[in-house]
Legacy VTK file of the C-alpha trace (Angstrom):
# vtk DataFile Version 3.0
C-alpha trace
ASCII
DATASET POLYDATA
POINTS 321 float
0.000 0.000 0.000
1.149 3.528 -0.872
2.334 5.839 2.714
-1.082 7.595 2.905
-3.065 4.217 2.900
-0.718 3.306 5.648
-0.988 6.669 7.843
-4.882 6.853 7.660
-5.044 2.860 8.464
-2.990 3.743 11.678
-4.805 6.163 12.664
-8.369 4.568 12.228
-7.490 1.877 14.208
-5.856 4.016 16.413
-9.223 5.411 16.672
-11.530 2.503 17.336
-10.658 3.463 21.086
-9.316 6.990 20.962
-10.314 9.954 20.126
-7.888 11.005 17.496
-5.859 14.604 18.562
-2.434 15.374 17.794
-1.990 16.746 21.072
-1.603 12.638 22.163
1.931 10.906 21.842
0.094 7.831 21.486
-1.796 9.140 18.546
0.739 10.371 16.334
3.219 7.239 17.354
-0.064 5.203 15.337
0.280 7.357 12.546
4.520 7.350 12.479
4.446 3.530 13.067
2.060 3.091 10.312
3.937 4.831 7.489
7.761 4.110 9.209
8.344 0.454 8.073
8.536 2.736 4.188
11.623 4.312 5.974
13.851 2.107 4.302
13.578 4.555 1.490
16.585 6.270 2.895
18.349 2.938 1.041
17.590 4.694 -2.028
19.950 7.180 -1.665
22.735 4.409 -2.779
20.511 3.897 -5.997
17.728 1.262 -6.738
20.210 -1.681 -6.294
20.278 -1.522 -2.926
16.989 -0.017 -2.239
14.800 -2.865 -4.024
17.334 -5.292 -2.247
16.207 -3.970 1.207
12.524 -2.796 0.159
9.993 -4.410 2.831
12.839 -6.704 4.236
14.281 -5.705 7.717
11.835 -2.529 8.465
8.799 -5.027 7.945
10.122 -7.506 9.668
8.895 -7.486 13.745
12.662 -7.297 14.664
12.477 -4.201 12.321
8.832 -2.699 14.352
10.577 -2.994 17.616
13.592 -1.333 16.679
11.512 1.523 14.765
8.931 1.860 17.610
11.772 2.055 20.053
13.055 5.307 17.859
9.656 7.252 17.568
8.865 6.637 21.250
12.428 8.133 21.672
12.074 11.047 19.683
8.304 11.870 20.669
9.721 11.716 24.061
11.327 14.786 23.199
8.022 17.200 22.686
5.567 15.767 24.814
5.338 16.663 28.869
2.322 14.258 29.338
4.258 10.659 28.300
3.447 6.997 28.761
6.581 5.700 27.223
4.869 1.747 27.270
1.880 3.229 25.424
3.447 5.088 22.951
5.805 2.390 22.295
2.014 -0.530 21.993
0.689 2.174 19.693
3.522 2.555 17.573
4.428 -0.690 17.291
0.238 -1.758 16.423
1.315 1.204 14.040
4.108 -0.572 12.590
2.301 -4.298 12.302
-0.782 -2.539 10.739
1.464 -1.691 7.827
3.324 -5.283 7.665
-0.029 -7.141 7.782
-1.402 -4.679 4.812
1.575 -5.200 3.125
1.466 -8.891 3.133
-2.317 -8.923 1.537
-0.801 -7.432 -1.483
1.381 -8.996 -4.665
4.658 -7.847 -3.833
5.060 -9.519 -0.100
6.917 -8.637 3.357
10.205 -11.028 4.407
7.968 -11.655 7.344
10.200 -14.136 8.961
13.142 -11.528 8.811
16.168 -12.299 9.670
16.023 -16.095 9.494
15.079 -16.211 5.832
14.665 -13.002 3.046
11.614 -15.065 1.458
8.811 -12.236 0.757
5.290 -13.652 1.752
2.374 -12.693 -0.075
-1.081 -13.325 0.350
-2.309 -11.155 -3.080
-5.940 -10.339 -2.096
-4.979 -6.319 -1.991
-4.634 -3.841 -4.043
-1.676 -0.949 -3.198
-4.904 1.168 -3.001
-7.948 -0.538 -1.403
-10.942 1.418 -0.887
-12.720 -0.767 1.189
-10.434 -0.669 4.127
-9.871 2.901 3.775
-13.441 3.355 4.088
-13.574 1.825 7.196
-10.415 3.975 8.688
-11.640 7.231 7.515
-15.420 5.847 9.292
-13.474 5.207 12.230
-11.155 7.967 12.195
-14.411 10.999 11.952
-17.196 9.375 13.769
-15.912 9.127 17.418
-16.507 6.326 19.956
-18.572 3.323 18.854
-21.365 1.050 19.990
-20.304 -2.414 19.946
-22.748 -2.981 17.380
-20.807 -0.631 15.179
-17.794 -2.775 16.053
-19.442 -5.959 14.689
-20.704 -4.198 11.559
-17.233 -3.061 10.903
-15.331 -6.222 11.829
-17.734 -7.943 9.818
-17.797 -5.929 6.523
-13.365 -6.226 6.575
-14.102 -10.232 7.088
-17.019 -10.734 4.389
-14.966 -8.101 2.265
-11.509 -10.179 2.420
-13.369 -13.549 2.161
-15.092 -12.575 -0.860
-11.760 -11.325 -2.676
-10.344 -14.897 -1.537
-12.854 -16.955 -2.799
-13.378 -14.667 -6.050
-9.529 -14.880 -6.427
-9.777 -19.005 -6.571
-12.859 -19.047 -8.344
-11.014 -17.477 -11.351
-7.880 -19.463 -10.483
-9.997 -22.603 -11.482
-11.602 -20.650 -14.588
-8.275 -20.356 -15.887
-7.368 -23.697 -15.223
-10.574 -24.325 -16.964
-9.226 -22.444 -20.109
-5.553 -22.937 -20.440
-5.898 -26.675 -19.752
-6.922 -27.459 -23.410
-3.886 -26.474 -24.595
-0.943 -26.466 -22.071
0.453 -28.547 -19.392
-0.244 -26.191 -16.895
2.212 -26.308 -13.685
0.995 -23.266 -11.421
-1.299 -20.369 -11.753
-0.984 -17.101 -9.958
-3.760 -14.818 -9.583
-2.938 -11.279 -8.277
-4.795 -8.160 -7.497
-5.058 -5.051 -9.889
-2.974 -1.769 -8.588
-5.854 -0.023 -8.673
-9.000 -2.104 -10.603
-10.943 -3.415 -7.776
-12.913 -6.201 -10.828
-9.585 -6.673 -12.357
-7.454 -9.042 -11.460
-3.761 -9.694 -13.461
-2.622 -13.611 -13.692
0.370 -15.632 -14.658
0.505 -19.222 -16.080
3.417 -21.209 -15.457
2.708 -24.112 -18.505
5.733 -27.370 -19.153
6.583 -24.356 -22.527
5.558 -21.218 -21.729
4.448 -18.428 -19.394
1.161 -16.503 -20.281
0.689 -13.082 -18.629
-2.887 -11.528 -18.769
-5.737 -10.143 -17.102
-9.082 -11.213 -15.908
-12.354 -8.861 -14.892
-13.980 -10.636 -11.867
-17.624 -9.428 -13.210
-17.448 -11.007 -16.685
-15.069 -13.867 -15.763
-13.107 -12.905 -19.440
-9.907 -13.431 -19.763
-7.394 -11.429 -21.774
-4.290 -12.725 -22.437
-1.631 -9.679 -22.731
1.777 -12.110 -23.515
2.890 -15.777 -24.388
6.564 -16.091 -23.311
8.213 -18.926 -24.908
10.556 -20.649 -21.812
14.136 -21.208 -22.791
16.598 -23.311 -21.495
20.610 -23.160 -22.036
23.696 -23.445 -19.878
24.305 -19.632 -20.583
21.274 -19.192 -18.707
22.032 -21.160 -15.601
25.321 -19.329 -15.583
23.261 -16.487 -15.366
21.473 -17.252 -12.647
24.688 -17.897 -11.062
25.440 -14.564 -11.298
25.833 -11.753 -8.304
22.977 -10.113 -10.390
21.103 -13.459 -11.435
20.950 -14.350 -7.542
19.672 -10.763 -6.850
16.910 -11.271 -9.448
15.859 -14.283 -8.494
15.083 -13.219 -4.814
14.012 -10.006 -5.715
10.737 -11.785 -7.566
9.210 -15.442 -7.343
8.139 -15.309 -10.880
10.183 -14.463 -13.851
10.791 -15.266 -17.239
13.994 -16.131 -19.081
14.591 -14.743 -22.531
18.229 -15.723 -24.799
18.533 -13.725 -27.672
21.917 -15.160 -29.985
23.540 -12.486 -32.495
26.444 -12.529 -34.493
29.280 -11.987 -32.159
27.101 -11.982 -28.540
25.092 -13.526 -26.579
21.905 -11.755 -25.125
20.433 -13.212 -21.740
17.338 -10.784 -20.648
15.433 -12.201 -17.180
11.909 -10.162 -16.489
9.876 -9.681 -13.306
6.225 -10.822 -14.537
4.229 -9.596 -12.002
4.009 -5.756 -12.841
3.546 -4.317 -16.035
2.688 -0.363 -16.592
0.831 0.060 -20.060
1.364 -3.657 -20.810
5.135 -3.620 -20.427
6.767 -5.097 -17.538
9.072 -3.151 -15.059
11.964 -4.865 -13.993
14.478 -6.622 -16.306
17.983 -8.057 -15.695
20.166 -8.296 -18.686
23.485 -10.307 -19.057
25.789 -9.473 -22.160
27.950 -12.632 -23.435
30.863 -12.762 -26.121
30.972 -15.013 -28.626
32.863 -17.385 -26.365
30.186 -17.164 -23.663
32.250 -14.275 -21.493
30.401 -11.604 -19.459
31.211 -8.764 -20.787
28.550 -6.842 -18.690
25.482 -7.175 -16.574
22.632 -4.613 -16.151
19.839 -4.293 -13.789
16.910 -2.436 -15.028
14.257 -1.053 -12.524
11.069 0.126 -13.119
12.153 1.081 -16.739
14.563 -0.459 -19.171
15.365 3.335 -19.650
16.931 3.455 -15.924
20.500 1.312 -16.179
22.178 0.067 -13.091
25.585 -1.157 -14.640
26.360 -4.117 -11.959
29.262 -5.706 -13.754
31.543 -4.912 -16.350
34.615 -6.617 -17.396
36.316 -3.583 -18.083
35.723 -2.103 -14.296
36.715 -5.764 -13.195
39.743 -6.305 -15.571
40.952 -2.796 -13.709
40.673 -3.965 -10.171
LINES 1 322
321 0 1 2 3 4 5 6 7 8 9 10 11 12 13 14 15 16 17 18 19 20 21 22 23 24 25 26 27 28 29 30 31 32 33 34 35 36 37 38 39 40 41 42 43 44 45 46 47 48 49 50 51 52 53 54 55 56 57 58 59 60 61 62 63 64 65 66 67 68 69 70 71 72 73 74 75 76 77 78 79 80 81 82 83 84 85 86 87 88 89 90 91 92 93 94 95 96 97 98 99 100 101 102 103 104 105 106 107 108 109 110 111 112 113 114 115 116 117 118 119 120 121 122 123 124 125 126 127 128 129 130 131 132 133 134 135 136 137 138 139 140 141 142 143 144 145 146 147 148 149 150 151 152 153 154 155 156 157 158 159 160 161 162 163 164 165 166 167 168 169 170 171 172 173 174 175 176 177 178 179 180 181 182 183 184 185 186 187 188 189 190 191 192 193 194 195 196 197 198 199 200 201 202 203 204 205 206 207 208 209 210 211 212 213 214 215 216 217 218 219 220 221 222 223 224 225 226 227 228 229 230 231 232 233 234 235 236 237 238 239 240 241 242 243 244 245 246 247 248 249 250 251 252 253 254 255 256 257 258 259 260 261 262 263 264 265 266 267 268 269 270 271 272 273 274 275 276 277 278 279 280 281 282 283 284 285 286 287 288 289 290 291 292 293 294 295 296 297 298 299 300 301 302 303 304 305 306 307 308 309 310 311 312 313 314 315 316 317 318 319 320
């Protein structure tokens, strides 16, 4: 979910029991905690490489809440007279999990289990934006102290609401099963929410040949296949994933496809993150660059756009060490 999603979350649920002011530590250590597991932003000032490495890894994980909780009840310590440093700490850390919970019902995942493995879970339900559940915060947030009624209408619209996207998620899992059957052996099937399409949904097919990326309306059931990529196998290609930048790629995403491309004098390996596209072309690409006599000569990491280059490895830079 994008920072504001995060910061109006923390501070409905903040608000279930509260009365939101920003005159209470407590209140605006929800609203830091929510948005501060993003913090690892500041890893962006040594360039994508690093940032995407670390991106919802140690700030998401709950070694990563304590330590960041620990810092805002620090600092807030600092302007407040009136201070309850255990409750600051509970509501910026609820703060803080709010956000890692969120972040796990989307595609991209949290390394939940942080620092014992890096693995990103994902339960893909979410969109980045979901209006449903801001809905509820901004309810929360503006109409003051509930009946308990009003708790069980609101706890039961976010349970009926994620229950329906799970069910409508594996009900078109089993329609495309249902389609893609006839013709492929077909191995696994992700289905993943829309960024911002609440009756859209995006899929991938992992088939024995191929992976098919497309998109599926939950109202109409039809399915609209965007790409068919071919799979490829070749020693150049395990070498690649070898690689300091193969390794990177292939823990950076779950699902990616493989592409060799042979010219006269080179050899072209090009791995691509499948799961997010922006007007039908995908973000993230990893390219390796091979002589004729299967040499890296360089290695690129492209994020976000094949126009923004991260040289990783050259053999010049190398040669020169």
């Amino acid at each position: 979910m994008d920072p504001i999603s995060h910061g109006i979350i923390g501070l409905g649920i903040y608000s279930l029991q509260n009365t939101p002011t920003l005159s209470s530590a407590a209140c605006l250590a929800a609203i830091l905690g929510s948005v501060s597991p993003d913090f690892d932003i500041i890893a962006r000032i040594k360039g994508d490489y690093v940032y995407l490495h670390h991106h919802r890894v140690e700030s998401h994980s709950i070694p990563g809440l304590v330590i960041l909780s620990g810092l805002i009840t620090a600092g807030l310590s600092l302007f407040y007279n009136d201070f309850s440093f255990y409750q600051v700490f509970l509501w910026a850390f609820i703060g803080g999990l709010s956000h890692t919970l969120f972040d796990l019902f989307n595609s991209y995942g949290v390394a939940l289990l942080y620092p014992f493995n890096r693995k990103k879970y994902s339960l893909s339900l979410l969109m980045i934006y979901d209006p449903v559940f801001m809905t509820l915060s901004l309810y929360s947030t503006f109409f003051g102290r509930k009946s308990i009624v009003q708790y069980y209408i609101m706890a039961t619209i976010a349970l009926f609401y994620l229950t329906y996207r799970y069910i409508d998620r594996k009900r078109l899992g089993i329609k495309l099963m249902q389609v893609y059957k006839k013709k492929y052996i077909v191995k696994k099937i992700n289905v993943m929410p829309s960024d911002f399409n609440l009756m859209k949904w995006d899929y991938i097919i992992d088939t024995d040949s191929h992976y098919i990326v497309g998109e599926m309306n939950s109202l109409t059931s039809k399915v609209n296949a965007i790409k068919s990529l071919e799979k490829v196998m070749a020693p150049i290609i395990e070498k690649s994933l070898k690689n300091q930048l193969g390794m990177y790629f292939e823990n950076f995403t779950p699902i990616f496809h493989v592409d060799l491309i042979q010219e006269k004098e080179r050899f072209i390996v090009t791995m691509t993150d499948l799961r997010y596209r922006m007007k039908n072309e995908f973000k993230h690409h990893a390219i390796f660059y091979y002589d004729e006599d299967e040499s890296l000569k360089k290695s690129i990491f492209h994020p976000f756009s094949k126009n923004n280059v991260i040289e990783v490895y050259t053999k010049e830079s190398a040669d020169a060490r």
